[in-house]
C-alpha positions as CSV (number, residue, x, y, z in Angstrom):
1,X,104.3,98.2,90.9
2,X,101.3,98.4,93.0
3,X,101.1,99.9,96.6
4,X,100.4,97.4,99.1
5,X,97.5,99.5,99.9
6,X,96.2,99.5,96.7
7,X,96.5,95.3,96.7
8,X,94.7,95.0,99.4
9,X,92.1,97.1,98.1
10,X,92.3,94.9,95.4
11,X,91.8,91.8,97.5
12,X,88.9,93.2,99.5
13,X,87.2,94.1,96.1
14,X,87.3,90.7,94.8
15,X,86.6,89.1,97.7
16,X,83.3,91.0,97.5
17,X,82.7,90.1,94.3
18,X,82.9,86.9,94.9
19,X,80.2,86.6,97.7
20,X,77.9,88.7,95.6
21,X,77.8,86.1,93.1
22,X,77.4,83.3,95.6
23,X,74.7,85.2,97.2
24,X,72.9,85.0,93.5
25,X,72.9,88.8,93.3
26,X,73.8,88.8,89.7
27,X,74.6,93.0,89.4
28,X,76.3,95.8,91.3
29,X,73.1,97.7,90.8
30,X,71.0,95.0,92.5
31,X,74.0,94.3,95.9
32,X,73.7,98.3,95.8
33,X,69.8,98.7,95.8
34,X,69.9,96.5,98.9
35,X,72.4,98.1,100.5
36,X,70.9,101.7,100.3
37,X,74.4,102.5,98.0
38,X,74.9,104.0,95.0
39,X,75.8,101.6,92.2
40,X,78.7,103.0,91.2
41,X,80.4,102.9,94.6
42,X,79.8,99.1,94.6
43,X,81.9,99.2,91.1
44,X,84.6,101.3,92.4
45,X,85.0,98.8,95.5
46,X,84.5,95.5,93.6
47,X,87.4,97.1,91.4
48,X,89.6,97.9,94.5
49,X,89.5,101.9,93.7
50,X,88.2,103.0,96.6
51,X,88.7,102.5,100.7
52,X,85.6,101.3,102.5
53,X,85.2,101.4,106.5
54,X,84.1,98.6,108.8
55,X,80.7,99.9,109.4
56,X,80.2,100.4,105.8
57,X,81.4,97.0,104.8
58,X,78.8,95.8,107.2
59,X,75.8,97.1,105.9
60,X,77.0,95.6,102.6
61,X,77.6,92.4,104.1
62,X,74.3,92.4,105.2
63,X,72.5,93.1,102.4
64,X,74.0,89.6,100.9
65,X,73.5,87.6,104.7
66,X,77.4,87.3,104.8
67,X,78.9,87.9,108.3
68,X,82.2,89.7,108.9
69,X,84.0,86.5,109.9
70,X,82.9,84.8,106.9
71,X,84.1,87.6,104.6
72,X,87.5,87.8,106.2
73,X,87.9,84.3,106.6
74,X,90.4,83.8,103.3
75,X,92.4,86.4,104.4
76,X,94.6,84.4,106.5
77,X,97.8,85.8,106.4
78,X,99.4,89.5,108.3
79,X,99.7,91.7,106.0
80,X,101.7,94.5,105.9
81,X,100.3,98.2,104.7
82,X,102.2,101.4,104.9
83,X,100.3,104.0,107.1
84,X,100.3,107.6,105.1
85,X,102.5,109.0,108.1
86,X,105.4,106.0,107.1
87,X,108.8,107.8,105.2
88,X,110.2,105.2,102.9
């Protein structure tokens, strides 16, 4: 089963994805490019492998015109994450 970390990773990656493609940006390589990223790092959000910070999410957001808001918007619910410090 997977962490509730790792779903909202998950979440956050497609949620990416999906603007990317509403913003016409047909590639990783191209949102990345505009971005001043690395493609690959793109990929390993879109695919909810990796963590990305606030600030960082910005400067993506950007680079497709998408405000914070707008890219939170859909996630409507409180969700609850474990911190690392958290015992089971």
């Amino acid at each position: 089963m997977a962490s509730p970390r790792r779903g909202l990773r998950r979440d956050l990656g497609k949620r990416l994805r999906e603007l990317r493609l509403q913003a016409g940006i047909s590639s990783q390589e191209a949102l990345a490019h505009r971005a001043g990223m690395h493609r690959t790092y793109i990929g390993r959000l879109e695919r909810g492998e990796s963590g990305v910070t606030v600030d960082t999410l910005a400067t993506i957001l950007a680079a497709m015109d998408v405000t914070l808001s707008k890219f939170f918007r859909v996630f409507d619910r409180p969700l609850r994450t474990r911190t690392p410090r958290q015992r089971e």
